[in-house]
C-alpha positions as CSV (number, residue, x, y, z in Angstrom):
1,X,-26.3,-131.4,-115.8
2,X,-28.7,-129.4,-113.9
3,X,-29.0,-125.4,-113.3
4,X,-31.9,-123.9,-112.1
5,X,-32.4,-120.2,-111.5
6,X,-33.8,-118.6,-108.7
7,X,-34.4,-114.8,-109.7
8,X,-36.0,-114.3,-105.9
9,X,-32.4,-115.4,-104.7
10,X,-30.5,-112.1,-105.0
11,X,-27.6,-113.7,-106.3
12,X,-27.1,-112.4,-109.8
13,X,-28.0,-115.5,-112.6
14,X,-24.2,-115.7,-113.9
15,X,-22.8,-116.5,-110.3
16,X,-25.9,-119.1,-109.8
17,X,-24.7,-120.6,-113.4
18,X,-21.1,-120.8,-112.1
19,X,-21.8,-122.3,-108.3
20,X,-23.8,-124.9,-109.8
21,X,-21.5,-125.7,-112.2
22,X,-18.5,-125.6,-110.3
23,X,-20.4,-128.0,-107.8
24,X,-21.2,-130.5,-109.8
25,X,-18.0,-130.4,-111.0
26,X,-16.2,-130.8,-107.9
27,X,-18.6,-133.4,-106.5
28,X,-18.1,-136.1,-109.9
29,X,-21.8,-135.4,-111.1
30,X,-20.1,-133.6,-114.1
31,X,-17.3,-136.0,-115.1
32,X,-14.0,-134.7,-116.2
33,X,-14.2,-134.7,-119.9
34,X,-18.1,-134.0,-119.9
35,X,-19.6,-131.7,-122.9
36,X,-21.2,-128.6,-121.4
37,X,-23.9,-127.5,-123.8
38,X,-22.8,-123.7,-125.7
39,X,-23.5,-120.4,-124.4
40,X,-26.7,-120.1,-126.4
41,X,-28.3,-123.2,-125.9
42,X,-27.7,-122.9,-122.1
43,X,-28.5,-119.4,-122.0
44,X,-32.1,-120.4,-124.3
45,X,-32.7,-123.0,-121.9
46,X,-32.4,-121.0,-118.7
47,X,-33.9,-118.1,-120.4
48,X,-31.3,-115.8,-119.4
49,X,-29.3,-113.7,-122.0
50,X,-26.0,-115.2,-123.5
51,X,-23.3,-113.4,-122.2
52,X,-24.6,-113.9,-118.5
53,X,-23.9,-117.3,-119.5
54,X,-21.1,-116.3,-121.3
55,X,-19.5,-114.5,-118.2
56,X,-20.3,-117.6,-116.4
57,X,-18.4,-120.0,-118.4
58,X,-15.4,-117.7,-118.3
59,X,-15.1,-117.3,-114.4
60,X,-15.5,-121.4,-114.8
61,X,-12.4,-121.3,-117.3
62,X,-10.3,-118.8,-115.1
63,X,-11.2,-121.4,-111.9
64,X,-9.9,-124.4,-114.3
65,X,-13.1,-126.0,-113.6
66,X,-14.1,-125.8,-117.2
67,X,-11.6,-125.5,-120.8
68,X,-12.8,-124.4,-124.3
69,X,-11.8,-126.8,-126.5
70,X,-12.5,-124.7,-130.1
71,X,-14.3,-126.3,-132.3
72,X,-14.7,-128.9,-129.2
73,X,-16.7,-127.5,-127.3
74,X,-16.1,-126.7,-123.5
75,X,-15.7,-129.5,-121.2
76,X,-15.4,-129.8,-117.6
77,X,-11.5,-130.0,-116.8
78,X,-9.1,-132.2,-115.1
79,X,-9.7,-130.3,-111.5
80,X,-6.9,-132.1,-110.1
81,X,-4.5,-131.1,-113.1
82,X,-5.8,-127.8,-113.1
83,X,-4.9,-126.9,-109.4
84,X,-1.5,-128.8,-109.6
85,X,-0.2,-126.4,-111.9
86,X,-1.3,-123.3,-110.9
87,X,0.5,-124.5,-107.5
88,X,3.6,-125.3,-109.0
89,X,3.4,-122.0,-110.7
90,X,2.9,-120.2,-108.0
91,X,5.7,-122.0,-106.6
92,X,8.2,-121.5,-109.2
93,X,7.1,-117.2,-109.1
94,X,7.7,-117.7,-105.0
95,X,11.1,-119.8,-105.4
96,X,12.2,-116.4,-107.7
97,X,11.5,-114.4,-105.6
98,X,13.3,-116.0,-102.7
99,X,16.3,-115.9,-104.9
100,X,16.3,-112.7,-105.5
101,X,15.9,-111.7,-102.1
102,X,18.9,-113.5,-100.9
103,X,16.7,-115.6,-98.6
104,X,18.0,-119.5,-98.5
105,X,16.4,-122.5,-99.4
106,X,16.0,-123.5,-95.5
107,X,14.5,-120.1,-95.1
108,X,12.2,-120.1,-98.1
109,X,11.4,-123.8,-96.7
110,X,10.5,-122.3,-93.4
111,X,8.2,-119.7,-95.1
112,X,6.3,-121.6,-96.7
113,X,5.5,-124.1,-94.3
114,X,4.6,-121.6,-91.8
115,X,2.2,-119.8,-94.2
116,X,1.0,-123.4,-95.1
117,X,0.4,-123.9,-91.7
118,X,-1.8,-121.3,-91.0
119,X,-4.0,-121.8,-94.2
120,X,-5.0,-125.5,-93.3
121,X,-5.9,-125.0,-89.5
C-alpha cells in the first residue's frame, strides 16, 4: 500500500488518505482481505495525527471499502458484497414504501427502471 501526502494540494490529509485508499481498493492493488496497517502506525508513517487517519478509515468503513475486524485488524472489504447489500437494502426500504403508498408492483417496476435509466446515461 502506498499513500503519499501532498500538504501543497489543498485537499485536507484525511480525504487524500481515503481517495488513495479507496483507489487502490477499487483497482485490485489492495486485495480483498488485505491488512491495512492501524491508525497509529499509518498516521506515524505519514506523519499526520491519528484521528485524521482515524477519520479516514471510518469514511472507508461507511463506503464498505474497508471493515474493522476487532482484534483483526481492518481489512479491505469484499467491494462487491458490500454494494450488493446496501442495494438490496435500499431496495427492500423502496419496495415498503411502495406498499404503503398503494402504488403496484408494475408501477413500482416502472419507477425504478425509469430513475435507473436516467442514472446510467
Amino acid at each position: 500500500m502506498t499513500v503519499r501526502i501532498h500538504i501543497q494540494d489543498g485537499t485536507p490529509p484525511y480525504e487524500q488518505v481515503r481517495a488513495q485508499i479507496a483507489e487502490q481498493a477499487r483497482s485490485g492493488e489492495l486485495p480483498v482481505g488485505y491488512r491495512l496497517p492501524t491508525v497509529r502506525g499509518l498516521a506515524e508513517t505519514l506523519g499526520l495525527a491519528a484521528n485524521t487517519v482515524a477519520k479516514a478509515y471510518r469514511a472507508l468503513e461507511a463506503d464498505g471499502v474497508i471493515e474493522t475486524r476487532g482484534r483483526n485488524g481492518t481489512v479491505v472489504a469484499a467491494a462487491g458484497a458490500a454494494a450488493e447489500r446496501e442495494v438490496a437494502a435500499a431496495a427492500g426500504v423502496f419496495a415498503e414504501r411502495a406498499r404503503r403508498l398503494g402504488v403496484g408492483e408494475e408501477a413500482a417496476l416502472a419507477a425504478v427502471r425509469d430513475a435507473l435509466r436516467a442514472a446510467f446515461q
